[in-house]
N, C-alpha and C positions, 0 to 999 in steps of 0.2 A: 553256341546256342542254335545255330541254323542248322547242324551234324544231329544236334538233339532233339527237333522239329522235327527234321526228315525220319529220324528214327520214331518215334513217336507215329509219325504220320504210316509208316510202315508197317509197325504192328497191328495199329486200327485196322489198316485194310486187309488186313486176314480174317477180319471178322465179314460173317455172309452180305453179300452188296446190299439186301435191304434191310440187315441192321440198323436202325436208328443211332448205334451209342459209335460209329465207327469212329466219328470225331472224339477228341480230347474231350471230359467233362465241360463243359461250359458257366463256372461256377455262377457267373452273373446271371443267367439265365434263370440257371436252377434255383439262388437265393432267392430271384422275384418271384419264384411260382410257388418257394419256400423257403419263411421265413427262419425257421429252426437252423437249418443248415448254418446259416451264416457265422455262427458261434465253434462251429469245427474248423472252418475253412483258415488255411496259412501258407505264408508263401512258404516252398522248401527249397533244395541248395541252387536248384535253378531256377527260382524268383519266379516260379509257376503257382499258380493256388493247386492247393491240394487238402486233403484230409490223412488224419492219422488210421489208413486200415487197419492198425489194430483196437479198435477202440470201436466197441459193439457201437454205442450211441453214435458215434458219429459212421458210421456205414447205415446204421438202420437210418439216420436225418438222409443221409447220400440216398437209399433207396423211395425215400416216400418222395423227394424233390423230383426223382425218375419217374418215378410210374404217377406221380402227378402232371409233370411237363411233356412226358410223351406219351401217355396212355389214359389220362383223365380218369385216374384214381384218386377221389381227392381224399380218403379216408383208406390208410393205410396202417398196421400196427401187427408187435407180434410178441407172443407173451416171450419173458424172460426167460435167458437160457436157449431159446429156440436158433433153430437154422436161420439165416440170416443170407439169401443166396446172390451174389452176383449178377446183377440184371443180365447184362450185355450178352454173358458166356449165357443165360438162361433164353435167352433173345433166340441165339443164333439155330441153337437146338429146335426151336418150335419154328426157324426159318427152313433149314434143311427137310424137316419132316412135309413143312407144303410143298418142297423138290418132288422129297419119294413119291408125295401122292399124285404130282403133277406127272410122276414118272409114270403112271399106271392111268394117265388121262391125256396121250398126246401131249406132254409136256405143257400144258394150262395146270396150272393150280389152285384146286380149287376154293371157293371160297361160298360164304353165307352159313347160315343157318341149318342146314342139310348135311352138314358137316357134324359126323361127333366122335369125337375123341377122348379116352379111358388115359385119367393118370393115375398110376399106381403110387401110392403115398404121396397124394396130394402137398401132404406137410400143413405146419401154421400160415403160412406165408403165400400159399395159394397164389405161385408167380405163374406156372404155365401155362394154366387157363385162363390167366390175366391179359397173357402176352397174346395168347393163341386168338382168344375171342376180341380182342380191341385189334389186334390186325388182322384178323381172316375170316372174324364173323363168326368161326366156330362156336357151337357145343361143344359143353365138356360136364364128363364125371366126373369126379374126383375120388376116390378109392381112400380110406387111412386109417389101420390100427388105433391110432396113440388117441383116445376123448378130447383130449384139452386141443389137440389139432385138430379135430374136427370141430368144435367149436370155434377157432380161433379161423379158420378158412370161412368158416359159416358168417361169422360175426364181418370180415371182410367182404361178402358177397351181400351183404343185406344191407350194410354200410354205404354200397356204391350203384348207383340207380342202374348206370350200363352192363352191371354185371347180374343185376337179377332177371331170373328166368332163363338166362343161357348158361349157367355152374350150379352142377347138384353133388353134394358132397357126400358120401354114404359112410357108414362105420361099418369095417372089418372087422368083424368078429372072431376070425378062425387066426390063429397066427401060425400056419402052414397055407392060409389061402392069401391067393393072388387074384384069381379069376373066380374061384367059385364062391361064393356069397356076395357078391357083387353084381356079376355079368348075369342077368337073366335071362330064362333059357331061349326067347325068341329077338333078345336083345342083339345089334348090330351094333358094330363101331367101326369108322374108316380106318381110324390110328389107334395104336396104344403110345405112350408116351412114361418112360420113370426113371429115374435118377435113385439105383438102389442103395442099400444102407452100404459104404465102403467097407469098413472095417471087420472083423472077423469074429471081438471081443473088445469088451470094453477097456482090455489094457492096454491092446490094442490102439483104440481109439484116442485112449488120454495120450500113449506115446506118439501118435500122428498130431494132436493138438498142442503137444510141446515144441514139436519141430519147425510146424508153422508157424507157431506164435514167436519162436527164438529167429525165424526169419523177418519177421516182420518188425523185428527189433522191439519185440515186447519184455518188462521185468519176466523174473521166472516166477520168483513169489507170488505174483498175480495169476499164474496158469491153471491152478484153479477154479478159480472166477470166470476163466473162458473156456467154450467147450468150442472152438471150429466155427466160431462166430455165431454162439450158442449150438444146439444141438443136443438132442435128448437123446435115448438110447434106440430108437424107434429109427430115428433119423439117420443115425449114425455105424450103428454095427447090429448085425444079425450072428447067429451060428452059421461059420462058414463062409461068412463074408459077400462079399459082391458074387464071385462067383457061384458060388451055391443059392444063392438069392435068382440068378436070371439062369442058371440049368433050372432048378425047380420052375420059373418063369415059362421056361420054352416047354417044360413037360406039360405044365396047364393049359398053354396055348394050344398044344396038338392035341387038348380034349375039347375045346372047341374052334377049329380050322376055320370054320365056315360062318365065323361070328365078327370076326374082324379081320378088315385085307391084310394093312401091315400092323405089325406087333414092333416093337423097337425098344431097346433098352441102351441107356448109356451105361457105357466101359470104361473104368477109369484106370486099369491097372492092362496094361498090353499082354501081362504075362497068361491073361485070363481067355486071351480071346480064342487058344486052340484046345482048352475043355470047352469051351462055348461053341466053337465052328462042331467036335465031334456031338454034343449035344442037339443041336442043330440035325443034322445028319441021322443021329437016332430016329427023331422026330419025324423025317420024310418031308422038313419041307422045302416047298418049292423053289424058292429064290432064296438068297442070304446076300446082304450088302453090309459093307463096314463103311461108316461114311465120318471121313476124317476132321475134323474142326480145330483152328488153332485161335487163342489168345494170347499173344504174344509170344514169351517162350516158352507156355503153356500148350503142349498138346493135347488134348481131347478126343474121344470120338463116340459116338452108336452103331450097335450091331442090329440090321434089320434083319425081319425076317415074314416069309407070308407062305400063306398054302396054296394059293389061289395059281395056277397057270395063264399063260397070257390072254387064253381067250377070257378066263372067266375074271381076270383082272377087269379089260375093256369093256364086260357088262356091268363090272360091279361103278365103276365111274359113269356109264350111262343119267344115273342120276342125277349127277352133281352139276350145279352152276357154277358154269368159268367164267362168263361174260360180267357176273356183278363188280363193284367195286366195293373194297375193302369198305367199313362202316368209318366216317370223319370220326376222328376224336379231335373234339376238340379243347382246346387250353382250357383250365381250371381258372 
């Protein structure tokens, strides 16, 4: 039991140091701040509480118990079928990105209001600008094709009193745009931030949703019912996949350079990242970082990118407050 502590303990700390989730779930916590949970929760082969990850309801009870005890969401929800994402791995992403931008501001990172930030496919579930704006203060757009997700991120923001007035969710209209119908023309952003459609087709996508679902020790008969812990098609796979989702990405970016400093896309597939480094390169821009993130034996990463050189980096931060402190959230 204390070899399986320490490992435990070990994984967590690969998550970024000001993760919140680096610790083990803390069910008792999470059941007082939500009720629901408590109905999933069981000990498994090491007399640990846990919940059945594959089992949408009880991940989607795991998520509202989260973003209510650590980020004073008390109204959280997401329609059927939908993405359903991982707080912690979604945490650490919007952690790293206050690095990059600390990176281009004498290593303070900034914080407040002054800060704004473009997700691209927002999704239903509207976690990044959740995360971003209850720890950093940030603004956020949110960017997303699919209606029912734009409703469904709308319906979340209206829902929860600290997230109104700092998340505005727009409808993409064009499905070749990323940037253009969105980003208006005298519009600024520090970050871009998105998490593209993986998959390449949808047969694709259902054989990736088998695999996972058979790791997870789910029936098979039931794999239609789950899509990836929901996930619509929007969500999920594009023509061309990830890859051709962030080349097309970095080509929009290089028609507006001077609109936002960094751009970043997460990579889920390593095999993608040297059409992406050559795409990059077409582009002309200026810096490129790969910045690595691990969950366990999960590895992850983002590919940044910006146009800006280091002088007009240090003006473009001029602006920004380091000095404030994150906004309290406090418990529901």
């Amino acid at each position: 039991m204390a070899e399986q502590e320490q490992n435990n303990r070990k994984e967590k700390s690969e998550l970024h140091p000001r993760n919140k989730h680096r610790s083990r779930y803390n069910f008792k916590q999470l059941i007082g701040t939500s009720k629901e949970l408590k109905r999933f929760v069981f000990k498994n082969e090491h007399n640990e509480d846990s919940i059945d990850f594959a089992d949408q309801n009880a991940v989607k009870a795991l998520n509202r118990a989260l973003l209510k005890y650590h980020y004073n969401i008390a109204q959280w929800d997401i329609p059927k079928d939908f993405l359903c994402p991982p707080i912690p791995g979604r945490a650490d992403y919007i952690h790293y990105v206050a690095d990059l931008l600390g990176s281009s501001n004498k290593g303070k990172n900034p914080k407040g209001a002054n800060i704004n930030v473009l997700d691209i496919g927002v999704g239903a579930n509207c976690i990044y600008p959740i995360i971003g704006h209850q720890e950093y203060g940030w603004n956020f757009v949110g960017s997303e094709i699919d209606p029912l997700s734009v409703e469904s991120a709308k319906r979340i923001i209206e829902a929860n009193k600290p997230l109104q007035g700092a998340i505005e969710v727009r409808q993409q209209s064009s499905k070749m745009g990323i940037f253009r119908g969105i980003v208006g023309r005298t519009e600024r952003f520090d970050a871009v931030v998105c998490n593209p459609p993986f998959h390449a087709s949808l047969k694709e996508a259902e054989q990736g949703t088998r695999q996972k679902w058979r790791n997870l020790g789910g029936n098979e008969k039931e794999v239609k019912h789950v899509l990836n812990f929901g996930g619509n098609k929007a969500e999920l796979w594009c023509p061309g996949g990830e890859r051709a989702f962030v080349e097309q990405m970095i080509i929009q970016s290089s028609q507006i350079p001077n609109q936002c400093l960094w751009f970043t896309s997460l990579v889920s597939k390593s095999a993608n990242l040297r059409s992406i480094y050559s795409a990059l390169i077409k582009a002309n821009a200026f810096e490129v970082r790969t910045v690595q993130m691990s969950q366990g034996q999960k590895i992850s990463r983002f590919v940044a990118w910006t146009f800006q050189d280091d002088e007009a980096q240090a003006q473009w931060a001029k602006g920004w407050k380091t000095e404030s402190t994150k906004p309290e959230v406090k418990k529901v």
